[in-house]
NUPASE-279935 format. One line per field, with one value per atom (N, C-alpha, C): residue number from 1; atom name; x, y, z. Coordinates in pm, 1 decimal. Example, Ala and Ser with C-alpha at 12.3 -4.5 7.8 and 13.67 -1.06 7.14 Angstrom:
BEGIN
seq	c(1	1	1	2	2	2)
atom	c(N	CA	C	N	CA	C)
u	c(1319.0	1230.0	1320.0	1285.0	1367.0	1290.0)
v	c(-569.0	-450.0	-330.0	-225.0	-106.0	3.0)
w	c(780.0	780.0	780.0	708.0	714.0	787.0)
This chain:
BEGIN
seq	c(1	1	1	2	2	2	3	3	3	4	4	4	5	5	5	6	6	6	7	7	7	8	8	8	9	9	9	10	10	10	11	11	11	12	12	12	13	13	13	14	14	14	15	15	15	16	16	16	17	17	17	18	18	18	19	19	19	20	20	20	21	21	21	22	22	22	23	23	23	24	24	24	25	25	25	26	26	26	27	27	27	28	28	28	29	29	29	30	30	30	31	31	31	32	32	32	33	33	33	34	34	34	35	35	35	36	36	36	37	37	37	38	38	38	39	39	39	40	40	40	41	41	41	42	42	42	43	43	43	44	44	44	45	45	45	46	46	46	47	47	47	48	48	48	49	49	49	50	50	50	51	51	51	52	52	52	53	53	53	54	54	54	55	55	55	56	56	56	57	57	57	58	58	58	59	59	59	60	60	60	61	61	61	62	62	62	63	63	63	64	64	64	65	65	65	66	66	66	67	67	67	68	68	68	69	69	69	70	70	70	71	71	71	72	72	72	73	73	73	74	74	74	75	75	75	76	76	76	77	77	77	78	78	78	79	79	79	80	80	80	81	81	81	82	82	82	83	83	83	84	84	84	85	85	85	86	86	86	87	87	87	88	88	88	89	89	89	90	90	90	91	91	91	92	92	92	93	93	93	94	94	94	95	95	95	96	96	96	97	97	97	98	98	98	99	99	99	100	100	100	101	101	101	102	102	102	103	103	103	104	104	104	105	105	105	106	106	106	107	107	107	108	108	108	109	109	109	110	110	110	111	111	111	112	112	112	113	113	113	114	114	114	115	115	115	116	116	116	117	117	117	118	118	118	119	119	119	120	120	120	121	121	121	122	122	122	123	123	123	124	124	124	125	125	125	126	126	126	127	127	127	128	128	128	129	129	129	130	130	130	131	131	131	132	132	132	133	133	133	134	134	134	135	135	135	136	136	136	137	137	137	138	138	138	139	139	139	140	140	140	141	141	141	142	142	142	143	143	143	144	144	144	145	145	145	146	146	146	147	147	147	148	148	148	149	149	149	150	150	150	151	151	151	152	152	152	153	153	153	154	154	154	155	155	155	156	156	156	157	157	157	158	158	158	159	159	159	160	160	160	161	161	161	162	162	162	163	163	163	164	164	164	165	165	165	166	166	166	167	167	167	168	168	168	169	169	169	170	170	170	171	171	171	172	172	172	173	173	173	174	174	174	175	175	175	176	176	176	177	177	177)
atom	c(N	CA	C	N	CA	C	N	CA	C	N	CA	C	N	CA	C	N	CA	C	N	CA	C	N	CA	C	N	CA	C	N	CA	C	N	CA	C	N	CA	C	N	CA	C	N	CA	C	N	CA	C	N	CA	C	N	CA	C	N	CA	C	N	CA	C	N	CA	C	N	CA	C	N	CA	C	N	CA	C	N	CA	C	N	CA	C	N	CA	C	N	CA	C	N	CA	C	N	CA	C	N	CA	C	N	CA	C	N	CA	C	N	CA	C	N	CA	C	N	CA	C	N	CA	C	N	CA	C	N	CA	C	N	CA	C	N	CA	C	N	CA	C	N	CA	C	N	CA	C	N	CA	C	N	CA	C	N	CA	C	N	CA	C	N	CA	C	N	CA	C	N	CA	C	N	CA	C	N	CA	C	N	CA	C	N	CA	C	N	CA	C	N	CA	C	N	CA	C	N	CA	C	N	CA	C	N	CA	C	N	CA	C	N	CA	C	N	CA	C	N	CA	C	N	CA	C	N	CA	C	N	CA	C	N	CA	C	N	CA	C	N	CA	C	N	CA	C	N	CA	C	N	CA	C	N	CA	C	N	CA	C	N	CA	C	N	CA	C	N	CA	C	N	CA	C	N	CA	C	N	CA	C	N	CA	C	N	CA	C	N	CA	C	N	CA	C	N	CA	C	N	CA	C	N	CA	C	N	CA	C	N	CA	C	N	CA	C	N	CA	C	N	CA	C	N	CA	C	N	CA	C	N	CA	C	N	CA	C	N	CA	C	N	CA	C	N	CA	C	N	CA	C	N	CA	C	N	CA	C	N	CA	C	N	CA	C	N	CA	C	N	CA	C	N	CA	C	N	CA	C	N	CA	C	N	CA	C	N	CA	C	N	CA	C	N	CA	C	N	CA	C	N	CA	C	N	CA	C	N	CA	C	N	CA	C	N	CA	C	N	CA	C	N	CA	C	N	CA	C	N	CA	C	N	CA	C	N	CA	C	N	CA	C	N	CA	C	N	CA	C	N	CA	C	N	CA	C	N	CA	C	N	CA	C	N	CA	C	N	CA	C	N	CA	C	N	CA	C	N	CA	C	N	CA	C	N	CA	C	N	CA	C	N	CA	C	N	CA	C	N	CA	C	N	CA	C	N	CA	C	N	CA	C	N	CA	C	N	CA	C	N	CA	C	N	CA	C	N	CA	C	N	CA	C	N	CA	C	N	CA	C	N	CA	C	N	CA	C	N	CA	C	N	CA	C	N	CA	C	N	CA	C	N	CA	C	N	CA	C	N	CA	C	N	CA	C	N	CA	C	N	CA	C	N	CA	C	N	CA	C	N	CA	C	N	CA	C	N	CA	C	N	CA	C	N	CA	C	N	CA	C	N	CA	C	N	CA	C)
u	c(169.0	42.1	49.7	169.0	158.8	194.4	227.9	301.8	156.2	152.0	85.4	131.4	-13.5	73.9	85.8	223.8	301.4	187.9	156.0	46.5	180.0	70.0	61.7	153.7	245.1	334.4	268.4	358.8	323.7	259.8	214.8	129.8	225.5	348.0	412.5	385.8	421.2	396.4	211.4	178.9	50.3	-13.3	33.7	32.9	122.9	236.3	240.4	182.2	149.4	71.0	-63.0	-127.1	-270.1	-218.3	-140.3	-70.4	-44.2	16.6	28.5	-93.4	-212.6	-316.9	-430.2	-415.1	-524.8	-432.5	-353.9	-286.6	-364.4	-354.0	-396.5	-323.2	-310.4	-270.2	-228.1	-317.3	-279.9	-159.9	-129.5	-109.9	49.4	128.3	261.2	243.3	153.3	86.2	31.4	-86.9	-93.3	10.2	23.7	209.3	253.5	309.7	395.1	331.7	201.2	105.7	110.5	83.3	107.9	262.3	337.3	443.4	492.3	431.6	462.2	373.6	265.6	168.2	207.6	298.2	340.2	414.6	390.9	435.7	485.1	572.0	575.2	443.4	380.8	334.9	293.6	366.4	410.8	570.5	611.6	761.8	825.5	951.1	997.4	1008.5	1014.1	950.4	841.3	708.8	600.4	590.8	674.6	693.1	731.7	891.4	938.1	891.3	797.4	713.9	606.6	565.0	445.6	536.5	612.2	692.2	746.0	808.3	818.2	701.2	613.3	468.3	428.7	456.2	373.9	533.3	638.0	767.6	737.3	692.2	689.6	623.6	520.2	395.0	549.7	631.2	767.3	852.6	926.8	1044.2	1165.8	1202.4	1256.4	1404.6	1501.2	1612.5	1617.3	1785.2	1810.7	1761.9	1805.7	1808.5	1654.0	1615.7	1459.7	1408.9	1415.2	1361.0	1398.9	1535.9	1590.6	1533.1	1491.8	1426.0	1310.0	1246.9	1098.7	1055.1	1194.5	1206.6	1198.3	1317.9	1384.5	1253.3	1187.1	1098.5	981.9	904.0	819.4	854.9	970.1	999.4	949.4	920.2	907.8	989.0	993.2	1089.1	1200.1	1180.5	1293.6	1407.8	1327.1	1430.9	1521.2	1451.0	1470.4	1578.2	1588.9	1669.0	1798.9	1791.9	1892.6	1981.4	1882.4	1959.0	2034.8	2027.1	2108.6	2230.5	2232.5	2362.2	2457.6	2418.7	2529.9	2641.4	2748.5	2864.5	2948.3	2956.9	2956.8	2832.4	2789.4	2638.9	2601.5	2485.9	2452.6	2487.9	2508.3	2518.9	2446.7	2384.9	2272.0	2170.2	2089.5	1903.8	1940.5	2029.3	1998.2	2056.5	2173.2	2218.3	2088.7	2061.3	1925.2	1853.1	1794.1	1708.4	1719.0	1904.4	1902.5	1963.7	1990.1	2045.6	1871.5	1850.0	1648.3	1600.1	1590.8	1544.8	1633.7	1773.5	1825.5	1816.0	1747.4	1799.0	1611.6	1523.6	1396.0	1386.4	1441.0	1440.7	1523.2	1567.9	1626.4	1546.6	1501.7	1400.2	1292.3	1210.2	1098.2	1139.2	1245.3	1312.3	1293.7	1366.6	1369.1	1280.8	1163.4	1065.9	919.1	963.0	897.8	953.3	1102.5	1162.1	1148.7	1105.4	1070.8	949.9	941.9	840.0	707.3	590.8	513.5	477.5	436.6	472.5	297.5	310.7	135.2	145.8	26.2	39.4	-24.5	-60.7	-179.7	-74.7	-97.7	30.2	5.2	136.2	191.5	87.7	97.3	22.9	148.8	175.4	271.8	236.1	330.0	323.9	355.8	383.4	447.9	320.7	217.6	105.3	203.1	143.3	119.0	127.6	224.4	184.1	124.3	11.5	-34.3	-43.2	-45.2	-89.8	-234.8	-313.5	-441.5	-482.1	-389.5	-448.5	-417.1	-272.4	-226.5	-355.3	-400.3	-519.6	-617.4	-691.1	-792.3	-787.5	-673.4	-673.1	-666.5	-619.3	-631.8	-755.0	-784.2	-920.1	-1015.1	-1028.3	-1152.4	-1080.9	-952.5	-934.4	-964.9	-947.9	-1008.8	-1160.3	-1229.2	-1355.8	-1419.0	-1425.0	-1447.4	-1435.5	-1331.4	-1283.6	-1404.6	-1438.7	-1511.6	-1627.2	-1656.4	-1798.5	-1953.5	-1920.6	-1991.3	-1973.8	-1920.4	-1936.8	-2058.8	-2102.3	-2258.5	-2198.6	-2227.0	-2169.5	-2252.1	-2211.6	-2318.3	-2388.9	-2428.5	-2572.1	-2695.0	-2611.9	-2748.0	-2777.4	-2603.4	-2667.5	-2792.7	-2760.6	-2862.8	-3014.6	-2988.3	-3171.0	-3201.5	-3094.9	-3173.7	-3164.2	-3177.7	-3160.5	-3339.1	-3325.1	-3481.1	-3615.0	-3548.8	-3639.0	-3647.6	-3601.5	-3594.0	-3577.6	-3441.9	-3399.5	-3260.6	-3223.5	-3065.6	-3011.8	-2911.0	-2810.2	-2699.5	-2688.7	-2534.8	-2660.5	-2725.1	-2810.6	-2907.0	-2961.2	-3104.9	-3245.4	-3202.2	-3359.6	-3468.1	-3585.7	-3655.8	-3688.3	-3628.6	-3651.1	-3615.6	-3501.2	-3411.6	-3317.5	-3275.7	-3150.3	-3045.4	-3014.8	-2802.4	-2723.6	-2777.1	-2717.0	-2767.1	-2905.7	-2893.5	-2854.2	-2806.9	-2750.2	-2638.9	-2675.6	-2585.1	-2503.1	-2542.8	-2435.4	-2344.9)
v	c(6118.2	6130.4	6234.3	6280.1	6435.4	6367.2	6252.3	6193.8	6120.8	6097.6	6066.8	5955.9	5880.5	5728.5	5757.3	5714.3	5698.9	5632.3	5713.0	5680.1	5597.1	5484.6	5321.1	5408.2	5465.9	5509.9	5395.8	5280.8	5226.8	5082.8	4994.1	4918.9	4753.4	4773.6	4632.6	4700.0	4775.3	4843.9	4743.5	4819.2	4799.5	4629.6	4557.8	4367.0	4335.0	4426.8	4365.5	4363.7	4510.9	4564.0	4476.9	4449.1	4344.6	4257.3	4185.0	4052.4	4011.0	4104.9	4105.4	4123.2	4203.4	4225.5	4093.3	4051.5	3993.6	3787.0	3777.7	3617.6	3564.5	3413.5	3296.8	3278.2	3304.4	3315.0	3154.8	3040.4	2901.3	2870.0	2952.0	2879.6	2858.5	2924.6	2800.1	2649.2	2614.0	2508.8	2376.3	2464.5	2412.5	2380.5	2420.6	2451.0	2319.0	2376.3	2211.7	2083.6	2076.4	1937.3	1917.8	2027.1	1976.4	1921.2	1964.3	1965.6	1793.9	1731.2	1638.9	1494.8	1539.7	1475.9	1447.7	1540.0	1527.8	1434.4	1353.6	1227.6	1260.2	1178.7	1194.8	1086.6	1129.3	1096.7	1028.3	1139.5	1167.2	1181.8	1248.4	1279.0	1415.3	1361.3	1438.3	1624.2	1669.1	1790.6	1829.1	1748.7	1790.0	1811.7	1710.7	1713.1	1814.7	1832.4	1956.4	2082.9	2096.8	2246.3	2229.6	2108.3	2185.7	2166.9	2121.5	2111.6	2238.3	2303.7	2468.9	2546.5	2535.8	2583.4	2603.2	2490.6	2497.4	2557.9	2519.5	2614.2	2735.5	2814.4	2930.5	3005.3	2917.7	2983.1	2897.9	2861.4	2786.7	2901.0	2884.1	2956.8	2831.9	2708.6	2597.7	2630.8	2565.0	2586.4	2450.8	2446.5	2379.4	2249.8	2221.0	2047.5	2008.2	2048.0	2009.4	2025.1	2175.5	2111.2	1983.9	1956.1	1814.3	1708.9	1731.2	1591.7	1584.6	1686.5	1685.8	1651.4	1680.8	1672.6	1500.4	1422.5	1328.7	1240.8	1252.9	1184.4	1156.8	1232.7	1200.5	1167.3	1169.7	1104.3	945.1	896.7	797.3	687.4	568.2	493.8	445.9	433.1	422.4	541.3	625.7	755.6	773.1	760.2	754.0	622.9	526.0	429.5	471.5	478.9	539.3	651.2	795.6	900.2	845.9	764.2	675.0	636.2	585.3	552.8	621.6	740.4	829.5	875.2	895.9	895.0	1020.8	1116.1	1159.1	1194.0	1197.4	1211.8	1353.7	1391.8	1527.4	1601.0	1733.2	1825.0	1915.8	1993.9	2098.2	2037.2	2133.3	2076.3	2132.8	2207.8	2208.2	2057.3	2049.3	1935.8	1802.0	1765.3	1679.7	1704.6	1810.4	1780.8	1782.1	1812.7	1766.5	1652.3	1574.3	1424.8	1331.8	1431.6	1299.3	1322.0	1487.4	1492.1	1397.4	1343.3	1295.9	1132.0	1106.1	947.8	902.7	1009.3	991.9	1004.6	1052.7	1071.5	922.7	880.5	739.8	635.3	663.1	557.5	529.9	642.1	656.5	647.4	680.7	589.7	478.3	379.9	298.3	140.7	227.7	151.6	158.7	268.0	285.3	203.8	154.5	95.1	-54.6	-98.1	-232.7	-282.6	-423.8	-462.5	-469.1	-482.0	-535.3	-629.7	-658.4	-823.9	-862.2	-1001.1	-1042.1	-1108.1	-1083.5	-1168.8	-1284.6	-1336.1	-1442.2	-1561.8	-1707.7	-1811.4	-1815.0	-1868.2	-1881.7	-2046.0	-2042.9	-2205.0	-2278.7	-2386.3	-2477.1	-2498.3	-2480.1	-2427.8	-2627.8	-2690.4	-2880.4	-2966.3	-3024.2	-3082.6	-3224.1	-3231.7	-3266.1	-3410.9	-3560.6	-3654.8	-3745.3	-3820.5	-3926.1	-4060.7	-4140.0	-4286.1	-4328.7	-4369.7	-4401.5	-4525.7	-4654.5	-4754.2	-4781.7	-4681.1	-4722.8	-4628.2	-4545.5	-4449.6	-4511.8	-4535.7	-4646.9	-4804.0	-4842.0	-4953.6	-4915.6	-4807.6	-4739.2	-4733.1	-4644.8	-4559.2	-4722.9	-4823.5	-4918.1	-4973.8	-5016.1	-5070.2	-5002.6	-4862.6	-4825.5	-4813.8	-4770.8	-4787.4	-4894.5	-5056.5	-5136.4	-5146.9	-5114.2	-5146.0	-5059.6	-4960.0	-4862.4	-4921.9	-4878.9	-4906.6	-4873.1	-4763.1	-4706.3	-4743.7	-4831.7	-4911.1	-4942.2	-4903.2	-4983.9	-5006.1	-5144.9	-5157.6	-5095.5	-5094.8	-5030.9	-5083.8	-5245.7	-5238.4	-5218.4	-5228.1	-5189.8	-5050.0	-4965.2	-4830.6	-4776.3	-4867.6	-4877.9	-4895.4	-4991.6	-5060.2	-4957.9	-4886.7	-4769.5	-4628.5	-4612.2	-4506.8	-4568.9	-4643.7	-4730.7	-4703.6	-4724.5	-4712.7	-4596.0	-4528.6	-4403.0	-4365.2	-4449.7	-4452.2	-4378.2	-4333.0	-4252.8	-4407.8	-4385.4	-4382.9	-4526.8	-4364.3	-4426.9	-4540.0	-4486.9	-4574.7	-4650.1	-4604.7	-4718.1	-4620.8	-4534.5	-4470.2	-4386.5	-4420.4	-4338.3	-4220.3	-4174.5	-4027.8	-3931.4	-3963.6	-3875.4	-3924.5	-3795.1	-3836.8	-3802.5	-3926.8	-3913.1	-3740.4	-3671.9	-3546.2	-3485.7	-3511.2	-3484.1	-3588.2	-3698.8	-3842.0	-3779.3	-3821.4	-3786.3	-3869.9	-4033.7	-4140.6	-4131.2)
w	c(2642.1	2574.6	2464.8	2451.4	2374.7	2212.4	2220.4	2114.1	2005.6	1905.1	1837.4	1757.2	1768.0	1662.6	1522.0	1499.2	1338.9	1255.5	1132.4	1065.6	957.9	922.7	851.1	729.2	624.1	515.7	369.6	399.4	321.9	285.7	195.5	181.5	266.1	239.9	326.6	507.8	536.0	677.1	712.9	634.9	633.4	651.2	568.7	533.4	711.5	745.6	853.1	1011.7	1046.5	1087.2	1108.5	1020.6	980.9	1036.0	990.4	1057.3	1205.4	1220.9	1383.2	1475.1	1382.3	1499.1	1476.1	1361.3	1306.3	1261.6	1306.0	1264.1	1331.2	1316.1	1405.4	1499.0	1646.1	1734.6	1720.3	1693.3	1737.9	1566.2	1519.8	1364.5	1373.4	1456.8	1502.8	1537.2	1590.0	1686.9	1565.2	1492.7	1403.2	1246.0	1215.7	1116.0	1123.5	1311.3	1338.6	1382.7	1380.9	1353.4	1246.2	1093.7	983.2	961.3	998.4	945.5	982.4	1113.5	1211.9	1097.7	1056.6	1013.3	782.3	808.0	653.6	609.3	508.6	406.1	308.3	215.2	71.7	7.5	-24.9	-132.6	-286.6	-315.8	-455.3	-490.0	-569.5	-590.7	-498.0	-487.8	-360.6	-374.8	-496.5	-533.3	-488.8	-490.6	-452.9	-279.2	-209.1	-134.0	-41.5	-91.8	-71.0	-68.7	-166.7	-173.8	-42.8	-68.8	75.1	212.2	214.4	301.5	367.6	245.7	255.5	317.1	228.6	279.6	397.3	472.9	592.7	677.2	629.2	741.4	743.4	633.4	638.9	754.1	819.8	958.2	1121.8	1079.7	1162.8	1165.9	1315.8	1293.2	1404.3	1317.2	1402.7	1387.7	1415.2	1369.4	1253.3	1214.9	1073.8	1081.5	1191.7	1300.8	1277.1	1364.2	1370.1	1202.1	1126.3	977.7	954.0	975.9	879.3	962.3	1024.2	1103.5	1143.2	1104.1	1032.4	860.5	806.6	656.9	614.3	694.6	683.7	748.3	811.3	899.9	795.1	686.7	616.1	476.0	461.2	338.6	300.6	210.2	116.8	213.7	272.9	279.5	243.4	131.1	-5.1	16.7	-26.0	-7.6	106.4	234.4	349.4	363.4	299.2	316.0	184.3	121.5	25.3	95.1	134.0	165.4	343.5	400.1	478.3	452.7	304.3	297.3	219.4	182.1	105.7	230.5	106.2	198.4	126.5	179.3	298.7	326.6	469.8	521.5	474.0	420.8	420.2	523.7	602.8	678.6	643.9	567.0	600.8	523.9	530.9	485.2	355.7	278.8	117.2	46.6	140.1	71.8	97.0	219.1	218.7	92.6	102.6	-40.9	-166.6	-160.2	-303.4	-331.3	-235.0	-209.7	-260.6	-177.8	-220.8	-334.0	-413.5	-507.8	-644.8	-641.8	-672.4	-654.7	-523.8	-536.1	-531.5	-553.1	-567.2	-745.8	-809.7	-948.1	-1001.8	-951.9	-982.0	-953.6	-820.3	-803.1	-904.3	-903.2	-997.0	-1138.5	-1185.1	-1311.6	-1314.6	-1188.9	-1207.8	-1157.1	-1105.5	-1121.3	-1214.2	-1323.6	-1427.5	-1496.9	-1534.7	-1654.7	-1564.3	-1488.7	-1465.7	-1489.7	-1542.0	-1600.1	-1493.5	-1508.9	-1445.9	-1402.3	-1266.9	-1248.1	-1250.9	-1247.6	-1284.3	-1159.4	-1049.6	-938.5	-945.0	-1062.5	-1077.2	-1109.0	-1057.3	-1092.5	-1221.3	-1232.9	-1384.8	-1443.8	-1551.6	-1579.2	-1641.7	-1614.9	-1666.7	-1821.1	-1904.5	-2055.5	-2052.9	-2012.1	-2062.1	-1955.1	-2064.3	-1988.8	-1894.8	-1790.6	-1641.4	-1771.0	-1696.9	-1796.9	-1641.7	-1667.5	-1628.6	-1698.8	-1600.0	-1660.9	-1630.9	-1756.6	-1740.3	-1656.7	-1679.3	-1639.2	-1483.9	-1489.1	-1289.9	-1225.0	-1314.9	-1192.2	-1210.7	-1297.1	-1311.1	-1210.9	-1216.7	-1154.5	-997.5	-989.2	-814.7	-787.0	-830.1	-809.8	-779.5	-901.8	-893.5	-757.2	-741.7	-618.9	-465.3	-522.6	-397.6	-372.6	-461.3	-486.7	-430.2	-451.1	-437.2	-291.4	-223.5	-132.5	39.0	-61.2	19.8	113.7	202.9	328.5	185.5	84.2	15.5	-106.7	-164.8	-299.8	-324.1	-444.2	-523.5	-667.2	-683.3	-836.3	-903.8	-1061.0	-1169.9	-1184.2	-1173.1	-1169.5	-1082.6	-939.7	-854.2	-860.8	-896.2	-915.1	-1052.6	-1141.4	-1264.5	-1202.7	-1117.4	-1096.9	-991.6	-872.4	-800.4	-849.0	-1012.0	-1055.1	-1139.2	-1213.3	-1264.7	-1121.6	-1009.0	-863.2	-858.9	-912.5	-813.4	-665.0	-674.9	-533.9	-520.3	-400.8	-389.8	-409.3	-538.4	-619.9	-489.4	-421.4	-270.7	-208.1	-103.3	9.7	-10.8	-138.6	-152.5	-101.7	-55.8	25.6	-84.1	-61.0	-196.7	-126.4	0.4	73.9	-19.9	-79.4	-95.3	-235.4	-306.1	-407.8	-346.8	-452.6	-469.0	-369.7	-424.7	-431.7	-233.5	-184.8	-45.8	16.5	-39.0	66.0	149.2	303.8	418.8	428.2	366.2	428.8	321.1)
């Protein structure tokens, strides 16, 4: 008891001091939910920085970064940095394997054209024959349960009668039969 506490010297003493009495007790916990919950996005730079960001409240080893790193990457990337040969071995080389094969990518789907998802229209008109469809069509026509020649359709259009059935209930257009 005879001893007296070491007064705070200087201002980093001080930032850590605060820290220790005053941190977020849960903010390891949380860190590595962000860290679990993190995507790319955007470009793998942007990535990388918050990526950093949130390690900094982490104290994991190399392993686990890289497979927290490797885990939210872009697909693409993630499928590319797969097949380099020789395999990365530490986490600097990882990210500069992605920032590399993510800067290519995004090259090279800027320098590709845009595609139109709407069908194309056939630029060489479609050729038909008038008289084989004409001669179908009346043959089938004729042939129908529902044939009315033009003139009865004339005289139940004069009646004011549906057109198809004959009924003065109703027009052409609500006929059920």
């Amino acid at each position: 008891m005879g001893r007296k506490a070491s007064a705070i010297r200087t201002l980093i003493a001080l930032g850590l001091e605060f820290g220790r009495h005053f941190q977020d007790p849960d903010a390891t916990h949380i860190a590595g939910r962000k860290l679990s919950e993190l995507t790319q996005t955007s470009d793998v730079e942007s990535y990388i920085t918050d990526f950093e960001n949130i390690c900094s409240d982490l104290d994991w080893n190399e392993a686990a970064y890289q497979a927290a790193f490797e885990k939210g990457l872009h697909w693409k990337v993630k499928e590319l940095l797969s097949q380099v040969y020789p395999a990365p071995t530490t986490f600097e080389e990882i990210k500069t394997h992605a920032r590399r094969i993510d800067a290519t990518r995004r090259e090279n789907k800027a320098s590709r054209p845009k595609r139109d998802n709407a069908p194309k229209k056939s630029t060489t008109p479609a050729v038909t024959s008038t008289k084989t469809t004409t001669t179908t069509t009346k043959t089938r026509l004729e042939d129908s349960d529902n044939y009315v020649s033009p003139k009865e359709r004339e005289k139940r259009r004069e009646e004011n009668l549906c057109i198809k059935c004959g009924s003065p209930d109703h027009k052409f257009r609500e006929c059920k039969n």
